[in-house]
C-alpha positions in Angstrom: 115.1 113.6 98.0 112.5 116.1 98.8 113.8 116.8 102.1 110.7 116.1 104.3 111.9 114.6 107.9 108.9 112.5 107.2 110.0 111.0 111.0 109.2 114.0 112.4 105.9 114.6 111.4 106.4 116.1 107.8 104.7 115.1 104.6 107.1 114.8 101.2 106.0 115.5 98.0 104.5 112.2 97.8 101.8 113.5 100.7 102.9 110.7 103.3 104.1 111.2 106.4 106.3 108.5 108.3 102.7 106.2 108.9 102.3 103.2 106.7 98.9 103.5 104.7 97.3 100.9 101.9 94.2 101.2 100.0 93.7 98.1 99.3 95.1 94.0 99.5 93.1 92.1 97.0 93.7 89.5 94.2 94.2 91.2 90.9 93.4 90.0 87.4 94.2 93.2 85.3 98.2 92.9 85.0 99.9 91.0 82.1 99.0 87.5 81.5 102.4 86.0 83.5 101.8 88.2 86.1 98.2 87.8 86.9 97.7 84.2 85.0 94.1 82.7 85.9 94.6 82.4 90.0 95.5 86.6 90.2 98.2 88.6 91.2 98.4 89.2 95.1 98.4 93.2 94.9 98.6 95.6 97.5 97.9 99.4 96.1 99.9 102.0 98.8 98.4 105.4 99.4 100.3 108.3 98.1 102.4 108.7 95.3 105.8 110.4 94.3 104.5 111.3 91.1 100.9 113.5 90.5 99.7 113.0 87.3 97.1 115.4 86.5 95.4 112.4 84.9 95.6 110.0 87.6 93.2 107.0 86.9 93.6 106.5 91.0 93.7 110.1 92.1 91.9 109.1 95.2 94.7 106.6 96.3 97.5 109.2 94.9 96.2 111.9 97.4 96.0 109.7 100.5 92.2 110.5 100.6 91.8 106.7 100.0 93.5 104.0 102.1 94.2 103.1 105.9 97.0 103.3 107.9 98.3 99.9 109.2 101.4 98.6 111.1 104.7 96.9 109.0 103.0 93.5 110.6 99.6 93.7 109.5 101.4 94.4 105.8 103.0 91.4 106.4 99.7 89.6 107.3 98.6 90.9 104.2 100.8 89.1 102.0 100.9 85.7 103.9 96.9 86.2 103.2 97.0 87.0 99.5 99.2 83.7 99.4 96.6 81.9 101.3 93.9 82.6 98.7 96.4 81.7 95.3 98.1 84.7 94.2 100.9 84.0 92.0 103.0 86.6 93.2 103.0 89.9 95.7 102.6 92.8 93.3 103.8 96.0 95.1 102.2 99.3 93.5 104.0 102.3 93.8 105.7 101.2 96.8 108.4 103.4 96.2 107.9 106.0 99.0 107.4 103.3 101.1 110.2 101.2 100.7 111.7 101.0 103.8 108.3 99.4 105.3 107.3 97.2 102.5 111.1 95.3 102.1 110.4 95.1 106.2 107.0 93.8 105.5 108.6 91.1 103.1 111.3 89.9 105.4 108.6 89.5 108.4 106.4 87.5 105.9 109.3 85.3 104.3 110.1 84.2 107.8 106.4 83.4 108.4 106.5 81.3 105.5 106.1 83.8 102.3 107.8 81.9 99.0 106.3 83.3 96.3 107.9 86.4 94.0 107.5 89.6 94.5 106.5 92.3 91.7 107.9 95.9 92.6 104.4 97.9 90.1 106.5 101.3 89.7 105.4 104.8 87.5 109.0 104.6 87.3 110.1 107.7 89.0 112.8 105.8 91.0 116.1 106.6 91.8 119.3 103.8 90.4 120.5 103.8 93.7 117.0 102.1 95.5 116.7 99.7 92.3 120.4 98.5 93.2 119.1 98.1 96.8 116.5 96.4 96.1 118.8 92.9 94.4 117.6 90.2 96.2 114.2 91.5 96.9 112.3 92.4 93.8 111.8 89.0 91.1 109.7 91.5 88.6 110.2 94.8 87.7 107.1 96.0 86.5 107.8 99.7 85.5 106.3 102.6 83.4 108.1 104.7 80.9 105.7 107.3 80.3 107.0 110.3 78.8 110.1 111.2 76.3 110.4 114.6 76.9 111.3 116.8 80.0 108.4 119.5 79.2 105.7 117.1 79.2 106.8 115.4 82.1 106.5 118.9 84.1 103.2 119.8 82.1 101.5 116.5 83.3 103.4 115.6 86.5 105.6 118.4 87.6 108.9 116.2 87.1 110.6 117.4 84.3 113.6 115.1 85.0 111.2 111.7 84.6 113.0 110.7 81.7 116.2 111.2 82.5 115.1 109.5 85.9 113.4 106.7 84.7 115.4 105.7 81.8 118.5 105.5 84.8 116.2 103.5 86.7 115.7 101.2 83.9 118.9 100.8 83.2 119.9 100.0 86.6 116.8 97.6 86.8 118.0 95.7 83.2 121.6 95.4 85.1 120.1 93.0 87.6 119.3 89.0 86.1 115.4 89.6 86.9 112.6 89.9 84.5 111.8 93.6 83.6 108.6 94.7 82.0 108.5 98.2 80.6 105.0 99.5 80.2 104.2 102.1 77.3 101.4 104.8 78.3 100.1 105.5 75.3 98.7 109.4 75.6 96.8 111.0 73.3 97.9 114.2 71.5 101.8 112.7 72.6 101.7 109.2 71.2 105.6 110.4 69.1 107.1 109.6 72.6 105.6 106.4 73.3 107.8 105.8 69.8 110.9 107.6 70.8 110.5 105.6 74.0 110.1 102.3 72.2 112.7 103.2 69.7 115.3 103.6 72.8 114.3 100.3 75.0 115.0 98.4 71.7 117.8 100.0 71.1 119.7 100.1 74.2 118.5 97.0 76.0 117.2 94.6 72.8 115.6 91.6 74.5 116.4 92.3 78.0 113.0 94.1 78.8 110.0 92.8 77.8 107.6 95.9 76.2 104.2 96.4 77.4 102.1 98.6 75.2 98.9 100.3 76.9 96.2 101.9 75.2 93.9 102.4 78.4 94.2 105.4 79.1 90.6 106.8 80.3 90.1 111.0 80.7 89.0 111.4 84.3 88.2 114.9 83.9 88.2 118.0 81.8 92.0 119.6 81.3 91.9 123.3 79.8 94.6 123.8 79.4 95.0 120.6 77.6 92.4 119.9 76.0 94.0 116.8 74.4 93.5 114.6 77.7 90.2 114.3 77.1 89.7 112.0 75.0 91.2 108.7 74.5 94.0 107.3 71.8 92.7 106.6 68.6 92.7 103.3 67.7 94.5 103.9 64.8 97.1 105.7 66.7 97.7 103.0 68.9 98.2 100.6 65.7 100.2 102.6 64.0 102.6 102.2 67.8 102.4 98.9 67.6 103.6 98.3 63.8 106.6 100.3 65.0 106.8 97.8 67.5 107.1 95.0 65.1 109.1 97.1 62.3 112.0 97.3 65.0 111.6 93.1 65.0 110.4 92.6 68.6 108.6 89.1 68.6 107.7 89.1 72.0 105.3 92.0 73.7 102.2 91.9 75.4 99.5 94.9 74.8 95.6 96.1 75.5 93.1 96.0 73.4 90.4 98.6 73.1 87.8 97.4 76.3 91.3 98.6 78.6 90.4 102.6 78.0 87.5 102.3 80.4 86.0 103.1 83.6 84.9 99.5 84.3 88.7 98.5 84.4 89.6 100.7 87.4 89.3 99.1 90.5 86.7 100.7 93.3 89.1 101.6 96.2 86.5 103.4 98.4 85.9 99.7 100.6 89.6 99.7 101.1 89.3 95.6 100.6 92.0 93.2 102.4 93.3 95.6 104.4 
């Protein structure tokens, strides 16, 4: 949509180009419980990003400056070995730009013997139409829904259409009869969207997606010009989200406790493991 020829040579917004690069293959035991259970989830984190959040827990990986660049078959060889060692499940993260590779990836593994579901791990910024395409493919949607409102969107990721995109995206992801999580960001100074947000999953879809709430959000860096990033959610905050939660009578929704919100939970990327 950006209108890179990324076959030619150009890089789209996302910073890729038309090669395939991954920072890292490795058996994760940070997603919710059904996802990574006690053997791990099977997740491969791609390089680049659609989506530049100014407080990007993964900058490194977002800007390309970690990962390597590998062939559609090694990708393939990367999932048949995350199956080898027990993962319950390929967990695609932010794979979006890189679609066209990592559904080849998939169909070169299947045929090699790959049975176990896939996760597609999306921010969310996706468009309906690849969501429909992707029927058949994806057994987990496993998306974000991080902002409510067009002008912090562009603030903190220069897309001030993300909720109008990702709510479509949703939508188009509850139509299918796959399991669809919908994480909560919860960010502090702008915890009233992560209500509106709730407030309109419940609403619109009832028990057809499954809410994740997140409190981990972890300030990477000093933000001047909002000032508000640095620090984390209150804790009373993030209660006071999650009695909303239960005064709208969901039953059933996973969500972090406190020890999320630090450094020690994100992953070290620099070895670019499994790759």
């Amino acid at each position: 949509m950006c209108g890179a020829n990324r076959l030619a040579g150009k890089r789209g917004v996302c910073g890729a180009a038309d090669e395939l690069r991954v920072a890292r293959s490795a058996l994760h035991f940070w997603e919710e419980p059904p996802i990574s259970g006690e053997a791990g989830s099977g997740t491969v984190f791609f390089s680049h990003c659609p989506l530049h959040c100014i407080y990007c827990q993964n900058a490194g990986i977002a800007n390309g400056q970690v990962g390597r660049d590998i062939t559609v078959e090694r990708l393939a060889e990367c999932y048949l070995e995350l199956q080898s060692k027990g993962a319950l499940n390929i967990n695609l993260v932010t794979a979006t730009h890189y679609a066209v590779q990592a559904v080849a990836a998939l169909d070169r593994a299947r045929a090699c013997g790959l049975s176990i579901p896939v996760v597609w791990n999306t921010s969310g910024y996706e468009r309906a139409e690849l969501v429909r395409a992707l029927n058949g493919t994806v057994d987990v949607w496993l998306t974000d829904l991080r902002y409510a409102r067009p002008e912090t969107a562009k603030a903190f990721s220069a897309a001030p259409d993300y909720p109008e995109v990702a709510r479509s995206a949703i939508a188009a992801m509850a139509q299918s009869d796959v399991q669809v999580i919908v994480r909560i960001l919860a960010l502090p100074g702008h915890v009233e969207e992560a209500f509106e947000n709730v407030a309109w999953l419940v609403n619109t879809f009832g028990e057809r997606v499954t809410l994740s709430m997140m409190s981990q959000y972890t300030p990477m860096g000093a933000f001047p010009q909002h000032p508000e990033l640095e620090r984390r959610v209150d804790p009373d905050e993030f209660e006071a989200l999650l009695d909303f939660v239960d005064s709208l009578g969901v039953e059933e929704y996973f969500w972090q406790e406190g020890e999320a919100a630090l450094e020690s939970f994100i992953p070290d990327f620099e070895a670019c493991e499994g790759v």
